[in-house]
Structure formats: C-alpha cells, structure tokens
C-alpha positions, -999 to 999 in steps of 0.1 A, spaced: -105 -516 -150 -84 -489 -132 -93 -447 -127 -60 -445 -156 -78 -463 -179 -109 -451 -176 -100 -417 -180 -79 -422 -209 -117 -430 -224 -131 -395 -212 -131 -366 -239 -104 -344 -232 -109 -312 -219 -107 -277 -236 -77 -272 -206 -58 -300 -219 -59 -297 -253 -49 -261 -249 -18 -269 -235 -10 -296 -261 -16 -275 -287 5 -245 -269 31 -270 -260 33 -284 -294 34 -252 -313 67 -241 -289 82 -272 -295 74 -273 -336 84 -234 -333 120 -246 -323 131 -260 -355 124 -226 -368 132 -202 -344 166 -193 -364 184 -213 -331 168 -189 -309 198 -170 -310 182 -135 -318 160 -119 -293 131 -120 -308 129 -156 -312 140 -163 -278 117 -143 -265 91 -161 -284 100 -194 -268 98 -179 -235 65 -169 -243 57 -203 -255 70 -219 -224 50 -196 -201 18 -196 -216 20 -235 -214 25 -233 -177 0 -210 -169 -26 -226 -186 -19 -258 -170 -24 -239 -136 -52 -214 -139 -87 -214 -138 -100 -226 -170 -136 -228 -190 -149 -262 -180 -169 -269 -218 -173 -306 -220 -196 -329 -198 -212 -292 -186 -241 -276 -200 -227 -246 -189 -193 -226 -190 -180 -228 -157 -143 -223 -147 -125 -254 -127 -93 -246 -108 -70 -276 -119 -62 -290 -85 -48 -325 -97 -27 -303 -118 -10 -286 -88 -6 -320 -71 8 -335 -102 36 -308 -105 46 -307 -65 47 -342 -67 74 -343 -96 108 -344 -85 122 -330 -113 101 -298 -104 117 -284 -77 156 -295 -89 145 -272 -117 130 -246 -96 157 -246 -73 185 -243 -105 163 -215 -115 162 -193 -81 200 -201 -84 208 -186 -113 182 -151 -99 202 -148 -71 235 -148 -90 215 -120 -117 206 -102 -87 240 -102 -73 269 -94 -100 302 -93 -82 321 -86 -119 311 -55 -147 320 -54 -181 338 -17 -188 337 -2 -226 366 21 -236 379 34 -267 403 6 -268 377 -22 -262 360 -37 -231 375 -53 -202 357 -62 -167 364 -50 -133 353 -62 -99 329 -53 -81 315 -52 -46 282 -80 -49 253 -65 -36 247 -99 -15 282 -109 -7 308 -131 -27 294 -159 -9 261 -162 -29 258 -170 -65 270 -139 -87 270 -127 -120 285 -107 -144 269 -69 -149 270 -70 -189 241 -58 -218 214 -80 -224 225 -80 -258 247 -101 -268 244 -121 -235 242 -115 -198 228 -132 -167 188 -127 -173 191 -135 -212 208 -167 -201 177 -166 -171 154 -164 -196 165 -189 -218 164 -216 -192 135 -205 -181 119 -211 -214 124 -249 -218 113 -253 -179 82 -236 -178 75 -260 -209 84 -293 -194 59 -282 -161 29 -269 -181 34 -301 -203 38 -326 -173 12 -309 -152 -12 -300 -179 -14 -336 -196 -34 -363 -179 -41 -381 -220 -19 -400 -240 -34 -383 -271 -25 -352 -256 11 -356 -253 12 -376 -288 1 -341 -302 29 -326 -285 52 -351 -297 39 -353 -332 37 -320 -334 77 -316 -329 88 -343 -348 65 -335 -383 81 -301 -376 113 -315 -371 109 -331 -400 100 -302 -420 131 -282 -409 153 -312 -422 138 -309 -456 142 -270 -457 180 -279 -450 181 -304 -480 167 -278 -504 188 -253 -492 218 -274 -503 202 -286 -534 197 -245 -544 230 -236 -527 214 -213 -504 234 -180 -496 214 -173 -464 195 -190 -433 160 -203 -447 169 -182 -478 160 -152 -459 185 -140 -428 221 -136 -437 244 -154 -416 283 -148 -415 286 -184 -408 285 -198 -445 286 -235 -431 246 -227 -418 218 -261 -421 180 -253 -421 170 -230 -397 206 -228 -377 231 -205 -380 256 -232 -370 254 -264 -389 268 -281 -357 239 -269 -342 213 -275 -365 225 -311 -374 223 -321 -333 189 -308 -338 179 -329 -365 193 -356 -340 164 -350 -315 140 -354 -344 163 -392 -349 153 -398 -307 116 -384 -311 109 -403 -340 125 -437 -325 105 -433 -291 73 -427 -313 83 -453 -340 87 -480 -310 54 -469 -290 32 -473 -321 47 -506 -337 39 -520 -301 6 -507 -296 -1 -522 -334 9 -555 -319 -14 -556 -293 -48 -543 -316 -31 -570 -345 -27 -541 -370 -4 -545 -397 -2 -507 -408 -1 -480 -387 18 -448 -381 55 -459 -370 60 -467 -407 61 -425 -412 81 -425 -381 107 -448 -398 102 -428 -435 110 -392 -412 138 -409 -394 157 -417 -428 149 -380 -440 162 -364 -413 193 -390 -413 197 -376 -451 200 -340 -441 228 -346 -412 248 -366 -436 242 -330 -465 249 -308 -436 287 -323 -429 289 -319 -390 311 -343 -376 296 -345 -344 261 -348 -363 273 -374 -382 286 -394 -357 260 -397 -331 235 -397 -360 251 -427 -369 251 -444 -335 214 -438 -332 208 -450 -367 231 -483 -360 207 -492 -325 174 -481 -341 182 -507 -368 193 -533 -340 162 -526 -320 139 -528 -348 155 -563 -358 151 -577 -325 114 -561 -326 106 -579 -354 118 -615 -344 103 -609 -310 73 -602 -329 69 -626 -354 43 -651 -344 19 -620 -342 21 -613 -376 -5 -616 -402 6 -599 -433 36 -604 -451 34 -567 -455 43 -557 -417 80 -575 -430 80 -562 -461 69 -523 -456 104 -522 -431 123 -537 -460 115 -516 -489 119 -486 -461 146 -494 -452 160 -501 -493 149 -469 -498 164 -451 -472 195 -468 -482 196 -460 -519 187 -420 -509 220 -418 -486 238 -434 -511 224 -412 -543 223 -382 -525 249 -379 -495 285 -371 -508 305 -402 -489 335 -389 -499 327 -352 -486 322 -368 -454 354 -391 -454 374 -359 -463 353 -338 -437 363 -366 -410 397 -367 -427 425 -389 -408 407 -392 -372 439 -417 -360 458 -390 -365 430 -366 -351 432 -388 -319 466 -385 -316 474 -352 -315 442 -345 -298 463 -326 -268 470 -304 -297 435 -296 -313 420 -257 -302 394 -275 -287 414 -291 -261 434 -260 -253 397 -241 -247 382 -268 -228 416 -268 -204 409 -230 -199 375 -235 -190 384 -259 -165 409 -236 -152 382 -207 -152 361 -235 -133 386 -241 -106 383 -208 -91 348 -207 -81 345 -244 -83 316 -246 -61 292 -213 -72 303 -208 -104 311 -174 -124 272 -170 -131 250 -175 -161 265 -160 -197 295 -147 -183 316 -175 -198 323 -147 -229 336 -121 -202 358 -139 -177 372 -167 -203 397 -143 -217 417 -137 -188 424 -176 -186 429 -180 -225 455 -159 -223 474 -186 -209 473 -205 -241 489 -187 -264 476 -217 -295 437 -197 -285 444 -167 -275 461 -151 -303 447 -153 -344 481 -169 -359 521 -165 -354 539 -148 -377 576 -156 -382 589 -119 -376 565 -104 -350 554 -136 -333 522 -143 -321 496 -117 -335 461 -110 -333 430 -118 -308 404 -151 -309 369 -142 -295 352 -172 -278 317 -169 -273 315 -204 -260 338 -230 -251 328 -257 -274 323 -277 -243 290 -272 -229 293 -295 -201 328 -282 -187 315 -239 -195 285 -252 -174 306 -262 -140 324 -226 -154 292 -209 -153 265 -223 -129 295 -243 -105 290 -278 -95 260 -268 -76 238 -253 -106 255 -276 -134 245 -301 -99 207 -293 -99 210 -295 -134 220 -325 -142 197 -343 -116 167 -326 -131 173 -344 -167 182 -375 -158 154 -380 -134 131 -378 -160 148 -399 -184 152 -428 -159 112 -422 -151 105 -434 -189 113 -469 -174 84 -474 -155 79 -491 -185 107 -510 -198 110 -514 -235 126 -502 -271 112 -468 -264 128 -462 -231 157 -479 -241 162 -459 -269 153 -423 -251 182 -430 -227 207 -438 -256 197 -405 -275 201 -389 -240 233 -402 -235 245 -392 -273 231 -357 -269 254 -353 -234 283 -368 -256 279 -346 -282 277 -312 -259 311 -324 -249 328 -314 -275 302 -286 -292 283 -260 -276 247 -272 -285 235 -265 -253 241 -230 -256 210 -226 -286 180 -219 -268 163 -235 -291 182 -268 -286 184 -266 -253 142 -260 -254 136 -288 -279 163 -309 -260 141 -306 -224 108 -307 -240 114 -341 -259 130 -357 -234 97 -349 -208 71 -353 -233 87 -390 -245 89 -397 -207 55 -388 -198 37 -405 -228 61 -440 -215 50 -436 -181 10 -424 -191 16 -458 -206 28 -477 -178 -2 -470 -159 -24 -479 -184 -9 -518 -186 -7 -518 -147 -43 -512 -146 -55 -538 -172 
C-alpha cells in the first residue's frame, strides 16, 4: 500500500481543513457576489483568494496526532506549489500585468465636454508592459490586477493547501450546492417577476438572472455549476462501482444538473442556452455509455431505474416550465443570423478590437484599458460607433463599450500575445493534468473547458470577476481531486 494511500487514511489537519473551508466559502461566495462587479464584492473575493493562499503557506497550529499546540511550517506545501507548472505561468502573467500598472504610457483627461486620453511619457519606457493611468472606479489597471489576482491566489492555496480528497470534495461541493442555490434564486426571481438583482440591488439591465447583472453572464455561470456537477456526478457513480453501492451522492449531482439546466433555459441567453445544451447532450451520452459499461456490476434494479425517473423528471420540468417558444423566438432565424453575421454589432466590435490589437500586438495596451483606447478604433465603424442614423442628419449619437463582447480577442487587445500567452498556458495545463486519470470526469472537464472558451468568444464572461474566479477555481479543484485520484489507483 503506497505513502498516497495511506495518508488519504490520516485525519486531516486543522491546516487543511482551513483552507477547504476558506476555499469553499470563496468559491460558494461567487454565485453571490452580485458578478463581482462592485467593489465591494471584488474586493471580498480577493480577500477570499488571499486568505486561502496564506494559510496554505504559514505556520499553522499543529492540533491532531499532538498532545500539544505546536505550529508546523508546511514544507511539502511549498514544494507542492514550486513544483506546479501552472504556478509560475500565473505568477509570471501576474508580474506582467504590475509592470504594465506601474508603467502607464496613456492618461485618461476629464473636461467639460467629456473625457479623452492623452499620451504619456511611461515611467519605464514604451518597451515594457504599460497601462492606462484611469480611476480605480469604474476600471483601471490594478482593479483589473486585483481581480486576477483573486482567482490565482485561490487555485495556489487550494492546490498547495490540499493533500485529501475529502478536502477538495468540500471545496467542490461547497461551489456546486451554492451554485445550485443561486440557480434556484434565479427561478424564483422569474416566477415573482423580480424588478431587481436578488430582489434587493437595482440594476439598469432589466434582462438580470440570479445574482448577475447580465443574464449572459449569470447563465455561463450556471454552466460551471453544469461542468462541476458532471465531474462530481462521474467521480462518485465510479467510486460507487468499485464499493458495489447502488445509492450514493451522484444521484443529487444529476437532480442539481437538471435544476440548473431549468434556470439557463428561464434566463433566455443564447449563448447559455447553447453550450448548456452541448453539455447536457454529452453528460447524457456519457452517462449512457456509463451505464452499459457498468452493467454486470449491478445489483439493484434501482441503480437503472433512479437515472430513469431522474432523468423523466428533469424532462417533464423543462417542458412544464421552460417557455420553448420564448427560446425559438429569442434564437429567432439563426440561418439567416449566420448569414449576415459580417453584418451583426458584434462582428464589427470584435474587428475593432483586433485592429486595436494589431498595434501593440506583442505587449498589449494593458489590463482594463480596453474601455479607454477602443474608441479611437470604433470610430472607424460607423454601424458601432454612433447610437442610430437618422435620415436628415445622418449618423447621430455615441455607443459606449465597456467590453468587446469578445473576451478572447480584448484579451490579445489588453494583455498582448504574451500575457493573453501566459494565460492561456496556465489553464490548459491544468485541464490536461485531470488526465492522469483518464475517464468521464476528465473527459467531461475538458469539454466544459472547451465550451466556456467558446462561449467567451462571442460574450464577455471573462470580464466578471466572479466568473472568471469561479471559472479558475473549478477547473483546479476538478483537476486536483482527478489527479489526488490517480495516485490513489497507482498505488493500490
């Protein structure tokens, strides 16, 4: 029997279960933190994030197996984190961005007539990252820092701070019962006809969904809770296997998975929709083949049966409660969508950005300055840049674009192909580490990877902090409870 196993037998120390529960509690605290949009909330994430590092890292009152308090410096957790790629790709991303807050080469002016931006001379030379000089509120180069910065901290307490698989299922659990929670508080608010964001904080969006002031947003949300809950539903139906269990807990996985799929089909987000319904379509193919592969180890009728009526009365719910024609009018004619697709506002803005990208290609403009410098390249496209044409006077009128609606081309804009670079290595690396040990869960962690990255193509989901948190957090946690696993079947 290996060291893995072994110690997956030991209590679990006051350390660890500290920065499960802190970890879970910022992950559970994303579905609620109104988007993380207002500073407050933010800030609470960051918070979150750093505490979860910290404690992962500092000397810490040793209470079990110890007749006495004593404090133990956590030296596997400092080799644990240094020996995670992933680490310094994110570390290095973040140092990039500091240098380019430390360094603004562009300021934004207020006048009677507005505000424009001006150049100015970078404190460390055009050469280096740079930034744009701008107030912290609405959004500038720390804010953007510290946003980042929030989701990071959390994926390196979590991976260095977690040596137990029922560790990081609390961290896991933790987000997707929360999750969960949110999707319900969406439902209601459409059953009550809710006027405001958790009936509570006005929103001059009216098309909000749970906690989200953008039901684009919240709905792509709801989709983590769809990969969470798959990974988790996978991971326990095989471990039930094994032990010859016919119940267990990946039938609430599968009764959460339809809820949430309920409230993205209420919420009308196309984009929700869709990739809700790709993940929904594979979950059901992968629990098909799960079952045939897993037949001859069956010993109730009940473990076939349970799925069934589950999967009835997920069935019946969309179909009672989910207006199907709402949707096919909210999706409308999408040939003719497709078609004129060169024409849509989205296209037009995502052209911009690219063009905004081309000219510091490499470095980028800096973090949150997408706002500030786009206008000088929508003005090129007169379809975005002004509010409508009138027949006398022309074209009239100003559009504001806080974000592209394309996070992955404002993110070359923004961090350049070097930061958008580090970026994109940091993610992937840990979602191809979840196959150390090959299976549904894996499997199906890449494909709600790969529909997230899809979906930020053409919204700007990345750009909630909460997402972008919850987004990081889920994707680490599912990876380390796959490979936590993988250890514990190479060691048997």
């Amino acid at each position: 029997m290996g060291k893995e196993r072994l110690s997956q037998n030991y209590p679990i120390e006051s350390r660890e279960w500290f920065v499960a529960v802190s970890g879970g509690l910022t992950l559970g605290f994303s579905a609620w933190a109104l988007g993380g949009v207002t500073t407050s909330t933010m800030h609470a994430l960051l918070f979150g994030g750093i505490i979860t590092f910290v404690s992962a890292l500092l000397p810490f009152p040793r209470l079990l197996r110890s007749p006495i308090a004593t404090l133990e410096f956590p030296y596997k957790s400092y080799i644990r984190l240094l020996k995670w790629p992933p680490f310094y790709f994110s570390l290095a991303f973040l140092a990039f961005l500091l240098i380019g807050a430390l360094n603004p080469a562009i300021e934004q002016v207020h006048g009677e007539d507005g505000w424009w931006v001006e150049s100015v001379k970078a404190p460390y030379g055009i050469d280096l990252p740079t930034s744009v000089h701008s107030d912290y509120e609405p959004m500038n180069a720390w804010r953007a820092l510290a946003s980042l910065t929030a989701a990071f901290t959390l994926i390196w307490g979590i991976w260095a701070g977690t040596t137990h698989r029922k560790a990081i299922l609390f961290v896991l659990w933790s987000f997707m019962l929360s999750g969960a929670a949110m999707s319900f508080a969406g439902i209601l608010q459409y059953l009550t006809k809710a006027e405001a964001v958790l009936w509570s904080f006005p929103s001059s969006n009216q098309h909000f969904w749970g906690s989200f002031f953008y039901r684009n947003q919240g709905a792509a949300f709801l989709n983590l809770v769809l990969v969470a809950a798959g990974v988790l539903f996978f991971y326990h139906a095989r471990k039930n296997n094994e032990i010859g269990r016919s119940g267990g807990p990946h039938f609430l996985c599968f009764f959460l998975f339809a809820m949430a799929v309920t409230s993205i089909g209420l919420a009308l987000s196309r984009g929700g929709i869709l990739f809700a319904t790709v993940l929904s379509l594979i979950f059901l193919f992968l629990i098909g083949i799960h079952v045939l592969r897993s037949i001859d180890q069956i010993r109730s009728i009940w473990s076939i049966m349970i799925p069934v009526l589950l999967l009835v009365l997920g069935a019946y719910t969309l179909v009672q409660y989910v207006d199907l024609d709402a949707i096919e009018k909210r999706f409308g004619d999408v040939g003719a969508s497709i078609e004129n697709i060169d024409k849509e506002a989205r296209t037009f803005s995502t052209k911009a950005t690219w063009d905004m990208a081309q000219d510091r290609l490499w470095l980028g403009w800096g973090a949150g300055s997408f706002r500030y410098i786009f206008p000088i390249y929508q003005k090129e496209y007169p379809e975005i840049f002004y509010g409508s044409y009138h027949k006398k006077k022309g074209w009239i009128g100003r559009k504001m674009y806080r974000y592209a609606h394309n996070d992955i081309v404002q993110f070359v804009a923004e961090f350049g192909l070097i930061g958008s670079g580090l970026l994109l290595l940091t993610i992937t690396w840990i979602v191809l580490s979840a196959f150390r040990l090959p299976g549904f869960s894996a499997l199906f962690l890449l494909v709600g990877f790969a529909c997230s990255m899809c979906h930020a193509f053409i919204e700007f989901i990345f750009s909630s902090p909460a997402y972008w948190l919850a987004f990081t957090g889920t994707i680490a946690s599912c990876a380390k409870l796959l490979q936590m696993e993988a250890k514990r079947r190479i060691s048997v």
